[in-house]
Jmol script that loads the backbone (N, CA, C; Angstrom):
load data "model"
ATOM      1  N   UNK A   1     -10.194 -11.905  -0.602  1.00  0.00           N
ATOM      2  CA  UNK A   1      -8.889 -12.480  -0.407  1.00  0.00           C
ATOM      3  C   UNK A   1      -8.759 -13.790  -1.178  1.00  0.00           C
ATOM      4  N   UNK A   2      -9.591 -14.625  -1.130  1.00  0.00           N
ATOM      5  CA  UNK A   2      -9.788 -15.799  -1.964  1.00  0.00           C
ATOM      6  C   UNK A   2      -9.613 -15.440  -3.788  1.00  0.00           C
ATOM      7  N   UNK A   3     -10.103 -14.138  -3.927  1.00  0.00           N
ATOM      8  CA  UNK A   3      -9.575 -14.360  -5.081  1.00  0.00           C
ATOM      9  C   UNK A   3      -8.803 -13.669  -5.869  1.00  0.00           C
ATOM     10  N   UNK A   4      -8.390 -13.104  -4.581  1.00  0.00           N
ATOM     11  CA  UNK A   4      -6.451 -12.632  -5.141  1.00  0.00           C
ATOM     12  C   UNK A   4      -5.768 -13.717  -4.790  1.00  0.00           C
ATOM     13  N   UNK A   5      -6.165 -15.017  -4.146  1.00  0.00           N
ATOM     14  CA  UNK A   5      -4.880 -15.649  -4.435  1.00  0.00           C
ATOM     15  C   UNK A   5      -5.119 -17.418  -5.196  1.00  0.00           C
ATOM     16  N   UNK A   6      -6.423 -17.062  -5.479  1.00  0.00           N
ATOM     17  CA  UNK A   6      -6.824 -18.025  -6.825  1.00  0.00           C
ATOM     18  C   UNK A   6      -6.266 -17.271  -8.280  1.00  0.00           C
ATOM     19  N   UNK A   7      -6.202 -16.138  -8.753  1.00  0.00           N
ATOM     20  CA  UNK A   7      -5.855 -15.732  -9.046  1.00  0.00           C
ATOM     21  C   UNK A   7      -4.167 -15.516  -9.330  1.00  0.00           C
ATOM     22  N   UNK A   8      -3.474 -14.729  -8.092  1.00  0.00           N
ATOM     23  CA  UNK A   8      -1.918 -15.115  -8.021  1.00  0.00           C
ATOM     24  C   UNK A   8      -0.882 -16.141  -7.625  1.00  0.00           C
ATOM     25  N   UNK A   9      -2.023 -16.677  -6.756  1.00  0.00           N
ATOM     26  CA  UNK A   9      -1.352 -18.061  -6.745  1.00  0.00           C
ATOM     27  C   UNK A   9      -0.041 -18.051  -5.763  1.00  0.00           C
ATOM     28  N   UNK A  10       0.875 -16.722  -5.999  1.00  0.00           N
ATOM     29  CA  UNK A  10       1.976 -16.669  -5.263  1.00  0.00           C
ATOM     30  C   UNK A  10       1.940 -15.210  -4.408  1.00  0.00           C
ATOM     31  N   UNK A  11       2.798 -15.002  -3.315  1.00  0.00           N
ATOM     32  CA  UNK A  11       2.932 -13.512  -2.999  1.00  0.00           C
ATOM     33  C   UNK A  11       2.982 -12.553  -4.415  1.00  0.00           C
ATOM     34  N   UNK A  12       2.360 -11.247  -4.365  1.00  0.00           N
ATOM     35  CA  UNK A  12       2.703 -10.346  -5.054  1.00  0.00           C
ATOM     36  C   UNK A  12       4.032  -9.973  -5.062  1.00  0.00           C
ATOM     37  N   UNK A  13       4.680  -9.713  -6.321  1.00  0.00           N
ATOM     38  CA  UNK A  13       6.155  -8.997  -5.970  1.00  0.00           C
ATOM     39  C   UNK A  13       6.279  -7.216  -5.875  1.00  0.00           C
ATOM     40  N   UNK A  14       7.063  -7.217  -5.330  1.00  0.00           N
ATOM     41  CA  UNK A  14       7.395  -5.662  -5.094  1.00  0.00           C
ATOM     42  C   UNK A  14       8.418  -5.318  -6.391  1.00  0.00           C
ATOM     43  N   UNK A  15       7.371  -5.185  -7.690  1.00  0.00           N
ATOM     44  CA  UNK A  15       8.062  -4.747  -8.579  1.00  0.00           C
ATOM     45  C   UNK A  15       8.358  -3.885  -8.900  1.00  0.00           C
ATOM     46  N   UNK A  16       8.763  -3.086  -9.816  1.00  0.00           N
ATOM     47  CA  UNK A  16       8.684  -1.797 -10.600  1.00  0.00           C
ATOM     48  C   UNK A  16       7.842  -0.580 -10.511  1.00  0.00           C
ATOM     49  N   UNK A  17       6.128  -1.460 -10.591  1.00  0.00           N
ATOM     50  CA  UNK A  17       5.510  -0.743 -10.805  1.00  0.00           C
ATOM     51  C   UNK A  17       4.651  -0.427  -8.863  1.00  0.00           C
ATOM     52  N   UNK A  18       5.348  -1.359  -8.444  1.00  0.00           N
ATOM     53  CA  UNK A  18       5.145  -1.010  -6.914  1.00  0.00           C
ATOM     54  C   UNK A  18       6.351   0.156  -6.258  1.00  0.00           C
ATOM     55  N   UNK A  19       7.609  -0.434  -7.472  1.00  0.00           N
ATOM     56  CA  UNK A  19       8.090   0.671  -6.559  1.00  0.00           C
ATOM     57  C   UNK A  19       7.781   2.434  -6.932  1.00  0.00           C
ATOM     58  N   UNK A  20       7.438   2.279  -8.183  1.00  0.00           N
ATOM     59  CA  UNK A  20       7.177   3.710  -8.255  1.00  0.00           C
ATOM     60  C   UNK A  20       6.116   4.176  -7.548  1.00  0.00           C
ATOM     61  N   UNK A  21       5.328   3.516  -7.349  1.00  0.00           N
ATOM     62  CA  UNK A  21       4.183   3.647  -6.619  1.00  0.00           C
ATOM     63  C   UNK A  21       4.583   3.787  -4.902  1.00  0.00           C
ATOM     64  N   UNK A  22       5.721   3.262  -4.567  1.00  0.00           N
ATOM     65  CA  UNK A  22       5.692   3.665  -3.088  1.00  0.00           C
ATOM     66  C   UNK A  22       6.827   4.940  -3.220  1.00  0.00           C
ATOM     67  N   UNK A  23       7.573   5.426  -3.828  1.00  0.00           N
ATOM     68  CA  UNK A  23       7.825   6.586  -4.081  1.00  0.00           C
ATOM     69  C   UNK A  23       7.000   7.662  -4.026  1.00  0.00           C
ATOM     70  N   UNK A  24       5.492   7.871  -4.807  1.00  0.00           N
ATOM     71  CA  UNK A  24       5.094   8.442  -4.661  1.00  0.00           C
ATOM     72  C   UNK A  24       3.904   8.389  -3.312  1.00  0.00           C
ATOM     73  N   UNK A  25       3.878   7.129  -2.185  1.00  0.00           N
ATOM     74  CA  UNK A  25       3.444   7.032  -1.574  1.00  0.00           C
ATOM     75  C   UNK A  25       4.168   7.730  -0.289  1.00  0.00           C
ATOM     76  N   UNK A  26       5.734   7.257  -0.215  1.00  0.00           N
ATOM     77  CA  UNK A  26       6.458   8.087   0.875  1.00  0.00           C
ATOM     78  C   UNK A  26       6.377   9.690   0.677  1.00  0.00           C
ATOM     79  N   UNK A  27       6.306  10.576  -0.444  1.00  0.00           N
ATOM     80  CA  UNK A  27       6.219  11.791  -1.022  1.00  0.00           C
ATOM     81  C   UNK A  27       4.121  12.145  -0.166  1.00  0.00           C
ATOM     82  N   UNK A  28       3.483  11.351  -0.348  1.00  0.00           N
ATOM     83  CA  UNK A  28       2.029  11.781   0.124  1.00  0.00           C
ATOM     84  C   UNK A  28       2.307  11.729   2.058  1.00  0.00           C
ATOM     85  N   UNK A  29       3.005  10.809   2.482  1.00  0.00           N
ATOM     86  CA  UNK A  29       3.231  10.865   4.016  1.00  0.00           C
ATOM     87  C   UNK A  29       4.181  12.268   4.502  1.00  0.00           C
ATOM     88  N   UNK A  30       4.801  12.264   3.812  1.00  0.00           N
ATOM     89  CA  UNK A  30       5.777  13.232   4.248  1.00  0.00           C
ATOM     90  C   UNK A  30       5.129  14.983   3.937  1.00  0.00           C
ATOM     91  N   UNK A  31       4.229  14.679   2.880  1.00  0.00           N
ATOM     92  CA  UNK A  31       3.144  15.761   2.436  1.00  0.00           C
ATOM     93  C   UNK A  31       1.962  15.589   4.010  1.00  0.00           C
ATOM     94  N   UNK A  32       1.550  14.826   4.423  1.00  0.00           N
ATOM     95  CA  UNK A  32       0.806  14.867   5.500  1.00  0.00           C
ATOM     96  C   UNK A  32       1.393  15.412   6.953  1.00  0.00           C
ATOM     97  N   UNK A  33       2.796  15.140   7.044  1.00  0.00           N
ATOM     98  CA  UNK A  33       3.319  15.586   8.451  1.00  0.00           C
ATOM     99  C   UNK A  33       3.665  14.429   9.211  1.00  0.00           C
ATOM    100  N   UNK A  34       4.088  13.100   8.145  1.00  0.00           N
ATOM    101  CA  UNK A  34       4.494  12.002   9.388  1.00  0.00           C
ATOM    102  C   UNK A  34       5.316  11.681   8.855  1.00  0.00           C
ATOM    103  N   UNK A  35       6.031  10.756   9.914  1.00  0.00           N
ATOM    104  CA  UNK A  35       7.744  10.143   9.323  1.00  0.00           C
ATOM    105  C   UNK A  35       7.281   8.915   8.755  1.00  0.00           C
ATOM    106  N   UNK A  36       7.953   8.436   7.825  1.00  0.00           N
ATOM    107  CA  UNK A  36       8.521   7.989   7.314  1.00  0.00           C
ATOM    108  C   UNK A  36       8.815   6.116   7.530  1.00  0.00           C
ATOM    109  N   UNK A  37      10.102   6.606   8.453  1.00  0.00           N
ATOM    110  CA  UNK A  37      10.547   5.141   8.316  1.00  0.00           C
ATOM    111  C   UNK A  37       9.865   4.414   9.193  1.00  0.00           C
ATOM    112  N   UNK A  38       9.272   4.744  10.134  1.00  0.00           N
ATOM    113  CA  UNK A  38       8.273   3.302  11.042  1.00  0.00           C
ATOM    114  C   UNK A  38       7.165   2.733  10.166  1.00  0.00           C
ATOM    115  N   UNK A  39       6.958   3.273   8.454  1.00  0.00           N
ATOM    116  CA  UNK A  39       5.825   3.027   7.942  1.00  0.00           C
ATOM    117  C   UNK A  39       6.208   2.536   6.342  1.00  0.00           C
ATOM    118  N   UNK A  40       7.745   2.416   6.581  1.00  0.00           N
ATOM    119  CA  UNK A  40       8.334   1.883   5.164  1.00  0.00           C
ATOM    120  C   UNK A  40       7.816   0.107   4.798  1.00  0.00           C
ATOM    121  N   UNK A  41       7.403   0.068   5.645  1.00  0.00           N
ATOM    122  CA  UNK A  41       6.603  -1.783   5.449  1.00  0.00           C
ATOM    123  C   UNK A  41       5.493  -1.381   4.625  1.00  0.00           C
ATOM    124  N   UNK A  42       4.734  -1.003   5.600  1.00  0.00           N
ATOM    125  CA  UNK A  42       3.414  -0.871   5.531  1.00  0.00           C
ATOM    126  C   UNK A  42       2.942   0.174   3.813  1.00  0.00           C
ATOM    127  N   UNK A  43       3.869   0.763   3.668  1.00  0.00           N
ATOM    128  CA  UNK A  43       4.072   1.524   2.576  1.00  0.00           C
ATOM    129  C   UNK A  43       4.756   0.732   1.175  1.00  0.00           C
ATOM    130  N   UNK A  44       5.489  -0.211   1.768  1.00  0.00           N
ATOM    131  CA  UNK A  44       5.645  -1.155   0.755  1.00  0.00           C
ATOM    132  C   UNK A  44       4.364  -1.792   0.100  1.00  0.00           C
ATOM    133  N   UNK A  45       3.688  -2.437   1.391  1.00  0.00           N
ATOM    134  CA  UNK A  45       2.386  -3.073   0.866  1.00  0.00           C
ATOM    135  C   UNK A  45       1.416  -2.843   0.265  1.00  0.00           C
ATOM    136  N   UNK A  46       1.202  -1.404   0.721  1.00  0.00           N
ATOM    137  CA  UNK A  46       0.242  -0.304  -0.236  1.00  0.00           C
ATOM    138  C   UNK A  46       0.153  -0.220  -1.546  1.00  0.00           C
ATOM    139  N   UNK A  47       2.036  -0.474  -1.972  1.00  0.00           N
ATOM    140  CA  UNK A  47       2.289   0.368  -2.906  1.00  0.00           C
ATOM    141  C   UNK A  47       2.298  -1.341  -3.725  1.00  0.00           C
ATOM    142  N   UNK A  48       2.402  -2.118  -2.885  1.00  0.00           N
ATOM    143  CA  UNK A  48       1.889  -3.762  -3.727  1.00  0.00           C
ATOM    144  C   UNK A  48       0.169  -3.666  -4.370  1.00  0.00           C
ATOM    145  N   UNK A  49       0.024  -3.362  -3.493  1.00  0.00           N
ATOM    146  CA  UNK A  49      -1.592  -3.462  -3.881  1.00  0.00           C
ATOM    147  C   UNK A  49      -1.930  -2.407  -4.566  1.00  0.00           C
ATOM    148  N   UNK A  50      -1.554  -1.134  -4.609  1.00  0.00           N
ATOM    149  CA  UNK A  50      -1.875  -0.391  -5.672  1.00  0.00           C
ATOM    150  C   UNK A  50      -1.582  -0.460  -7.438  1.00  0.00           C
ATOM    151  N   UNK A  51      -0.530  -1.066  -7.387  1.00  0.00           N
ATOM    152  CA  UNK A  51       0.493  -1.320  -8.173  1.00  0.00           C
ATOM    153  C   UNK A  51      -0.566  -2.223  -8.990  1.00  0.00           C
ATOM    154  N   UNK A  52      -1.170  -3.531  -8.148  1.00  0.00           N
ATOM    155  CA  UNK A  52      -2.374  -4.801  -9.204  1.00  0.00           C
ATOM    156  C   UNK A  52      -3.622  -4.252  -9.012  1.00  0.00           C
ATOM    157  N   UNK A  53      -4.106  -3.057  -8.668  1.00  0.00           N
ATOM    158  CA  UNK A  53      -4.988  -2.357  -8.355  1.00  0.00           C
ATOM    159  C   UNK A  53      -5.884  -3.200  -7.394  1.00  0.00           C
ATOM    160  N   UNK A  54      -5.653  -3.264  -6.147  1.00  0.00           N
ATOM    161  CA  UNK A  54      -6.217  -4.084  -5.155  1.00  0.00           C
ATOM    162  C   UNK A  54      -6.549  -3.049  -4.214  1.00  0.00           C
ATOM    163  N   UNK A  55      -7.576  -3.166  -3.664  1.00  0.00           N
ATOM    164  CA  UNK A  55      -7.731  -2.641  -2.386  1.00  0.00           C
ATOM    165  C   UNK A  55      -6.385  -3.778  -1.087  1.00  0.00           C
ATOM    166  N   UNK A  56      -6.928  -2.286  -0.050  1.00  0.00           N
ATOM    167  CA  UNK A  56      -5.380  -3.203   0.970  1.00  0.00           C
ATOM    168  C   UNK A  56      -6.051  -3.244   2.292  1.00  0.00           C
ATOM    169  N   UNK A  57      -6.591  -4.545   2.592  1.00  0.00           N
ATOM    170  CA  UNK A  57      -7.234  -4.530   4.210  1.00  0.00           C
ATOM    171  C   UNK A  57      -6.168  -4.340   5.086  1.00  0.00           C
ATOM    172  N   UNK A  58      -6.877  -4.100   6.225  1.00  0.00           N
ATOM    173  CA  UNK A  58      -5.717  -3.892   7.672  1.00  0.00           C
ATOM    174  C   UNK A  58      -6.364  -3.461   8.646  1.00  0.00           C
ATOM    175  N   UNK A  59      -6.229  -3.786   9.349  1.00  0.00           N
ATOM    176  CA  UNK A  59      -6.580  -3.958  11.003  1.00  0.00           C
ATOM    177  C   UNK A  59      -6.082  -2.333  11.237  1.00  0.00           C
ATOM    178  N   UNK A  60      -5.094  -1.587  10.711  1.00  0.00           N
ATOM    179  CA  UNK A  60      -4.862  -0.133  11.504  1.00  0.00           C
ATOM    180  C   UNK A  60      -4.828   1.053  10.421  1.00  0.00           C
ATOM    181  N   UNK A  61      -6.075   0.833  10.200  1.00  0.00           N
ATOM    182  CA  UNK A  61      -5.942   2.437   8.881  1.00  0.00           C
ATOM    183  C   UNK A  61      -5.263   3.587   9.209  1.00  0.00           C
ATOM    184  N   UNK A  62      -4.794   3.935  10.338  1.00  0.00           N
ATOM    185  CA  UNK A  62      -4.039   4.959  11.096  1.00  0.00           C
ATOM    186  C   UNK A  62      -2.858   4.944  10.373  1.00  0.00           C
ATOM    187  N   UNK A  63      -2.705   3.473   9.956  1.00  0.00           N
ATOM    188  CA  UNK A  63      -0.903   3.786   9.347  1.00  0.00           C
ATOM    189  C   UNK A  63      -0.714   3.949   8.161  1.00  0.00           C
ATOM    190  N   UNK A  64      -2.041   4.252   7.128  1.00  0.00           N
ATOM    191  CA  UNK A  64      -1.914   4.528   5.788  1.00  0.00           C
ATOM    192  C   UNK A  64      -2.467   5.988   6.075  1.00  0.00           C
ATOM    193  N   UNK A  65      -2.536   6.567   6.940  1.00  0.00           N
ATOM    194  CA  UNK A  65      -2.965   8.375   6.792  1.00  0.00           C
ATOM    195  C   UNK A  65      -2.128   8.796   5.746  1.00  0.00           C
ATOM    196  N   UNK A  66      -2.832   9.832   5.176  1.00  0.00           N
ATOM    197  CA  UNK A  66      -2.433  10.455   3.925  1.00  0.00           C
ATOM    198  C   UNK A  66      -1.508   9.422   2.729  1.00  0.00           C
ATOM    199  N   UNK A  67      -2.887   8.657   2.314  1.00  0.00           N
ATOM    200  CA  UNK A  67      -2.898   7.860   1.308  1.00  0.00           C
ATOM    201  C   UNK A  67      -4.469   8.057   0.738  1.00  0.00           C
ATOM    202  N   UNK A  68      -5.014   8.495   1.347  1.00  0.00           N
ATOM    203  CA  UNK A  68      -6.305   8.545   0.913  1.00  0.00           C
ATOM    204  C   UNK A  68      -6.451   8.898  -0.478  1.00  0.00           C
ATOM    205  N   UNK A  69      -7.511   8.221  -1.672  1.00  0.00           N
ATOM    206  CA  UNK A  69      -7.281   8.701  -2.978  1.00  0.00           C
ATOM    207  C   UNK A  69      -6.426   7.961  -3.908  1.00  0.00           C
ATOM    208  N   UNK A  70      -5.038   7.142  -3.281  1.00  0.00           N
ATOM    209  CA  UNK A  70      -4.059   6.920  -4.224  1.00  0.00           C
ATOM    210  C   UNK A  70      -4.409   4.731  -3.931  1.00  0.00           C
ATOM    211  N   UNK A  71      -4.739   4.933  -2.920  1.00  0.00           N
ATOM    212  CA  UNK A  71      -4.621   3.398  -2.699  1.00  0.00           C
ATOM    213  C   UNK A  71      -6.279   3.344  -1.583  1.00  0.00           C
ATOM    214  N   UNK A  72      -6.784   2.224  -2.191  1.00  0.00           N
ATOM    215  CA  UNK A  72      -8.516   1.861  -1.351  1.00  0.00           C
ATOM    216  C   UNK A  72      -7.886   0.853   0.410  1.00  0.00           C
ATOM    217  N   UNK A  73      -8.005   1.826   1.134  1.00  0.00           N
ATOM    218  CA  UNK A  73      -8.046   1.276   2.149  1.00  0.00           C
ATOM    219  C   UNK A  73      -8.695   0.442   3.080  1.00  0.00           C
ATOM    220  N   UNK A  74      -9.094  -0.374   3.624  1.00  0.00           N
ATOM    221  CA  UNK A  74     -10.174  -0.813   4.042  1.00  0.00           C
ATOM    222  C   UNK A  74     -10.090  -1.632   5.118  1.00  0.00           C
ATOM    223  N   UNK A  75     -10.563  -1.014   6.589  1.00  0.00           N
ATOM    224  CA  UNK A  75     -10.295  -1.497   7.624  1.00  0.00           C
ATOM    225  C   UNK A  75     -11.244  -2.942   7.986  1.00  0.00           C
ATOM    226  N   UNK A  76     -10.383  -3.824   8.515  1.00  0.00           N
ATOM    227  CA  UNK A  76     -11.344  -4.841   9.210  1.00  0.00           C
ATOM    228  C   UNK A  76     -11.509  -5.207  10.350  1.00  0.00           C
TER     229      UNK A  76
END
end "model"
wireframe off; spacefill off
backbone 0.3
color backbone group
C-alpha cells in the first residue's frame, strides 16, 4: 500500500481504461449467477486496480466472486 501511494500520490481515477475493465467485470458476475447492483462499488474498484495492474485487498473476497483470473484478489 505504501507504494501505490508513493507512487500515485493521489486517488486512482476511474478512467477509461477502468471503465472498460468494469464492463467486462459486470459481464464475469452476471456470468457467475449474481446481481449486479449491490456490487457496482466494489466492481468499480476492481476494475481501478486492474486497470494500473494492482492487486485489490479487502476484508470480503465473497464480493469479488467470479472475478477470479481477471483481477488478483487478496484477502486481509
Amino acid at each position: 500500500m505504501q507504494v501505490v501511494e508513493a507512487v500515485f500520490r493521489s486517488p486512482l481515477p476511474f478512467d477509461a481504461g477502468a471503465a472498460r475493465r468494469y464492463g467486462s467485470f459486470v459481464a464475469a458476475v452476471i456470468d457467475a449467477g449474481r446481481a449486479v447492483r449491490p456490487r457496482r462499488i466494489d466492481l468499480m474498484i476492481a476494475a481501478t486496480a486492474a486497470a494500473h495492474d494492482l492487486p485489490l485487498y479487502t476484508r470480503n473476497i465473497e464480493d469479488f466472486a467470479g472475478l477470479q483470473g481477471v483481477v488478483d484478489v487478496i484477502g486481509v
